[in-house]
N, C-alpha and C positions, 0 to 999 in steps of 0.2 A: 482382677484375677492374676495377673502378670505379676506386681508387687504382692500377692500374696505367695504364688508360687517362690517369687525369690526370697521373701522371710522364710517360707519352709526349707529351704535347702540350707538355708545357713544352718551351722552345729549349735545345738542347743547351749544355755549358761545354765550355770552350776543350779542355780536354783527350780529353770524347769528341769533339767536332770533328777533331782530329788522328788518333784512330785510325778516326775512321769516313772522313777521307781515304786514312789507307793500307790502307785496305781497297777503296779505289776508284781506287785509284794509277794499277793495273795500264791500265783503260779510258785514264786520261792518257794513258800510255806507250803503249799501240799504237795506240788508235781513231789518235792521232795519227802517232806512230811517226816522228815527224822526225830520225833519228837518223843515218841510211844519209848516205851523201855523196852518193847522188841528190839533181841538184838543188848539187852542188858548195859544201855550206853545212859540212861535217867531210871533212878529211884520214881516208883512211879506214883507216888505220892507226891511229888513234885510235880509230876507230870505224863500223861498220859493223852490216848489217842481222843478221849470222849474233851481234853481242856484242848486239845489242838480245833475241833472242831467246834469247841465253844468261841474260842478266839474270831475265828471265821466268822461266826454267825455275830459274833460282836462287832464287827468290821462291816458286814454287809447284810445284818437285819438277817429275819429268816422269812423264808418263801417257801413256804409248805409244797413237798411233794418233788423240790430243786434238789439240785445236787449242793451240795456245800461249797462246792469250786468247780468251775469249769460250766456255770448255772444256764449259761446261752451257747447251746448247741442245737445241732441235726443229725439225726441219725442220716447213715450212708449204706449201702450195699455193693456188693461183686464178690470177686473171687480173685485168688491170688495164682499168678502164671510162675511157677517154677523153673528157674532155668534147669536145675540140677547139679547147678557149679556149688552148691554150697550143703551136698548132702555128703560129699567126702568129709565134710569138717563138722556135721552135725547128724544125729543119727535120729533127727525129728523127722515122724513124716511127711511134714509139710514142708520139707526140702529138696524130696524126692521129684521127679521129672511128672509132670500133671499138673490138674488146678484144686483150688481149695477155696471154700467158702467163706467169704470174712462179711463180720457185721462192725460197722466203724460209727464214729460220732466225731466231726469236725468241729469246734470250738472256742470259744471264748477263756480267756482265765478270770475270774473273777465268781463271787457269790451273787452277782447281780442278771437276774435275768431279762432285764430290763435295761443293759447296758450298751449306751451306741457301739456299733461296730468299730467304729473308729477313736476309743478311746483307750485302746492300749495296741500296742505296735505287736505283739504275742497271739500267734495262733494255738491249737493243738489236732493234734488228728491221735486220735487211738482205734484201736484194731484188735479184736477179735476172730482168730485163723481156727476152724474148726475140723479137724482130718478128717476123709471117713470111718477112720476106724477109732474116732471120737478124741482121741488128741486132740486137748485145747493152748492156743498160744493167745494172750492177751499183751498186753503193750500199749503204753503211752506217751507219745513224742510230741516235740513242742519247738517252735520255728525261732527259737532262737541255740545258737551253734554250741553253748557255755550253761554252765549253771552256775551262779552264783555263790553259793556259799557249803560249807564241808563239812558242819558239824552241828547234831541236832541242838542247841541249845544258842548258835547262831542264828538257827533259824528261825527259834521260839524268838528270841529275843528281835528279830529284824518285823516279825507280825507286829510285835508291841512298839516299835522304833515308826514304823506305816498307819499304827491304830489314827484316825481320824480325829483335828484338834475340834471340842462340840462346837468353839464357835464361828468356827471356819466350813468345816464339815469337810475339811482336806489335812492331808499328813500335814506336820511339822516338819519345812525343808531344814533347820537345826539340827532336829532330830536324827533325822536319815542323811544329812552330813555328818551325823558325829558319830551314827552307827557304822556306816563305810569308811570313815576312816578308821577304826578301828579293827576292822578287817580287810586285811591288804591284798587277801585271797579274791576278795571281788573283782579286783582290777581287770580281768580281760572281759566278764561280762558288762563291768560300766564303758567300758573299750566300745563294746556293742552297743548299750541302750544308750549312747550319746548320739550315735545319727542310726539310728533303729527308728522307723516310720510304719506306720499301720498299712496294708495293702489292699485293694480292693477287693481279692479275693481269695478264697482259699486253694484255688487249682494250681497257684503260682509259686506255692511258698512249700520249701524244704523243713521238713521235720527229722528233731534229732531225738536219739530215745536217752542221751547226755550218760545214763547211766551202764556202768558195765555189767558183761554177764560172761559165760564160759559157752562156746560148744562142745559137745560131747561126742565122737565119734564111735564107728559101732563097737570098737574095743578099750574105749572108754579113756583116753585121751583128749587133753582139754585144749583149748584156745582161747584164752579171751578176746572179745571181740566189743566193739560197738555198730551200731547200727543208724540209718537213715533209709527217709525217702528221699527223694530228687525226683521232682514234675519232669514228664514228658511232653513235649510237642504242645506246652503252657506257653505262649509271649510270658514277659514280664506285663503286671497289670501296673497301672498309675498307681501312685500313692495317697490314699483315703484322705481325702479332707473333711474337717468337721461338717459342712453342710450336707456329704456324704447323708442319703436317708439311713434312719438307725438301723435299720437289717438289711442292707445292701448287701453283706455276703450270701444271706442264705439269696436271695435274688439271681443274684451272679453266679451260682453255684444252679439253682434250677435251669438258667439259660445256656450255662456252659453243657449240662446233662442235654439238653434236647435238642443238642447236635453231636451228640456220640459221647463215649465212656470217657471219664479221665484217666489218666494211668501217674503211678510216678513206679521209679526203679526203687527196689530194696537192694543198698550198699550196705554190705558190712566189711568193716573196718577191721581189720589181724594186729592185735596187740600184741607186742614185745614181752621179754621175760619183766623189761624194768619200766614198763608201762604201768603206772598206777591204774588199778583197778576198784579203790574205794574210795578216789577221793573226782569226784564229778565236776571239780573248776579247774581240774588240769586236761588241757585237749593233750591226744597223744601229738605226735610228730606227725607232719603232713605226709612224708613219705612211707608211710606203713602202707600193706600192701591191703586192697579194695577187693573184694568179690563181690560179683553182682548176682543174686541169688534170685530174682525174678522180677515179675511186676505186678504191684497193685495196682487192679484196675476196679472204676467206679462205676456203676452204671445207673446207679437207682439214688432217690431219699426220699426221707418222711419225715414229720415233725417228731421231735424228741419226747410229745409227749403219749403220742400214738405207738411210734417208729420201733423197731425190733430193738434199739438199742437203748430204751428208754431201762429196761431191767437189768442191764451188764455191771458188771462193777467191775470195769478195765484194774484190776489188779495186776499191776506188772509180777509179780510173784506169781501165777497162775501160767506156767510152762510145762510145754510136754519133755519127754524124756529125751535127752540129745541138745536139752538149753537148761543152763543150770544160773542161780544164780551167783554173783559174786560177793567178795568180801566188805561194798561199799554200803555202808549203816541209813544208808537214805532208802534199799530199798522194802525191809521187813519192818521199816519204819510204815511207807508210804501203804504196804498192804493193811496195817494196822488201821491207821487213819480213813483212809477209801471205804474199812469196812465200817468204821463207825457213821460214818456219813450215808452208808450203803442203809444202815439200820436206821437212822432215821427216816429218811427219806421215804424208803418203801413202807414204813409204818404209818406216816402221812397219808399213804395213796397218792395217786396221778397227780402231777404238776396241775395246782389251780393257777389259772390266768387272771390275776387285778390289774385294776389300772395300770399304767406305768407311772411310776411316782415322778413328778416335775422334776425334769434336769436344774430347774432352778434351786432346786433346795438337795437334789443328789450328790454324795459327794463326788468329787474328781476322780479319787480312784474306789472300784470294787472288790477287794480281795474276795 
């Protein structure tokens, strides 16, 4: 165990670098999903939201009744604590001083529902914040700080660069070396997935929502902003190892519930005038200024396929008035995509449970 832990700590070579990207392709390709011609960026005869969602289902089989990405989740419950520091800058009611209802799903990236926990170093958590005066805020964040790549036709082209070689049943490390070099824009995210490690659980891990938006104040006045969570009163957990059993999160996650709520803080982040706002692989500068707008906190979960958030189509375009969104082309993409997935899916009916297909013949990565 000792000599295992110290291979793990070493930084990975080039080549597991590439397959531990195409193992995390799939989070590229949709979190972002700029692929649809929403947004007038692809002729969509070329391409469209129903070939982004085919690509997917080329990549990781289809599982009736699954999401197309994101296929190993939990639905989660609470409400959100408002501090009220962040309704001057936004005239949403769920900014306002009180609590708010949220229904979330903590997650997996991949189309496989069937995929050990510990096989991609990528969480997500999304959120649904319901007012009562029926304002809806939807949102999706994901535990790594960067996104990889800026433009939808990079990121078609990076699915096809990850698709699985058949007689391997894993990416082409050639491949997805000769697609990263060719995009130089990735560099701070492979910065990350180089000693990026899987975590044992999801109460530990910081979600970013990568993409920008505006607030809107009550005389209509804008900000841009980004956003996270940051765990509260979480230790850090150990880092997943393969013998890790294959649903140790959702495990970890019922044990940590039945000794009190989780909480993490919502930090948003005050964008500059010359803060890029459509391009999702530039962080701003660390010294922007933070407002801490409240806490989500967790108290409840259910299986995803029972669980209240089993119907949501976390569409991050789905905002109440006071959040608007921005000029960056990943995200009228990504509602595009979400909803074409949203349609299959629910035309399926309820997630059927098969076997889990042998790790022996599954590939390495799930997009």
């Amino acid at each position: 165990m000792q000599q295992e832990s110290q291979r793990d700590a070493r930084p990975l070579d080039a080549r597991q670098i590439c397959l531990r990207l195409g193992a995390i392709g799939a989070i590229v390709l949709f979190s972002g999903a700029a692929f649809a011609y929403v947004g007038g960026w692809l002729d969509p005869q070329r391409l469209t939201p129903d070939r982004v969602v085919d690509a997917l289902e080329a990549n990781s089989g289809v599982h009736p009744g699954f999401r197309r990405n994101h296929a190993k989740g939990v639905c989660v419950t609470g409400h959100f604590e408002s501090s009220g520091a962040a309704h001057a800058l936004s005239a949403a009611a769920v900014f306002a001083a009180g609590n708010t209802p949220v229904t979330g799903r903590l997650a997996l990236p991949g189309g496989n529902p069937y995929a050990p926990d510990s096989s991609v170093p990528i969480r997500s958590f999304a959120l649904q914040f319901t007012s009562p005066n029926g304002e809806q805020w939807r949102t999706g964040m994901n535990s790594m700080p960067v996104f990889p790549l800026s433009t939808p036709q990079a990121f078609y082209d990076q699915q096809l660069a990850a698709r699985p070689d058949p007689k391997t049943g894993k990416p082409d490390p050639r491949r997805m070396q000769a697609f990263f070099a060719a995009h130089p824009e990735a560099a701070p995210f492979l910065a990350w997935a180089r000693t990026a490690r899987p975590s044992a659980s999801y109460a530990t891990e910081s979600y970013f929502g990568l993409n920008a938006f505006y607030f809107e104040d009550a005389r209509g006045k804008r900000q841009p902003v980004r956003w996270r969570l940051a765990p509260l009163d979480a230790g850090p957990a150990p880092a997943a190892q393969p013998g890790h059993d294959a649903d140790y999160l959702q495990s970890d996650l019922q044990q940590r519930l039945a000794q009190g709520p989780l909480r993490w803080r919502l930090l948003v982040t005050l964008g500059a005038a010359d803060d890029s706002t459509r391009d999702a692989t530039r962080q701003w500068p660390a010294d922007r200024p933070t407002v801490d707008a409240g806490t989500v906190v967790i108290t409840g979960s259910a299986p995803q396929d029972t669980g209240p958030c089993r119907d949501v189509n976390y569409d991050p375009t789905v905002l109440p008035p006071g959040i608007a969104i921005s000029d960056d082309p990943l995200l009228a993409a990504r509602s595009a995509a979400y909803a074409a997935s949203y349609e299959r899916r629910t035309h399926e009916g309820p997630p059927r449970r098969a076997a889990a297909p042998s790790l022996a013949t599954e590939p390495e990565h799930a997009p």
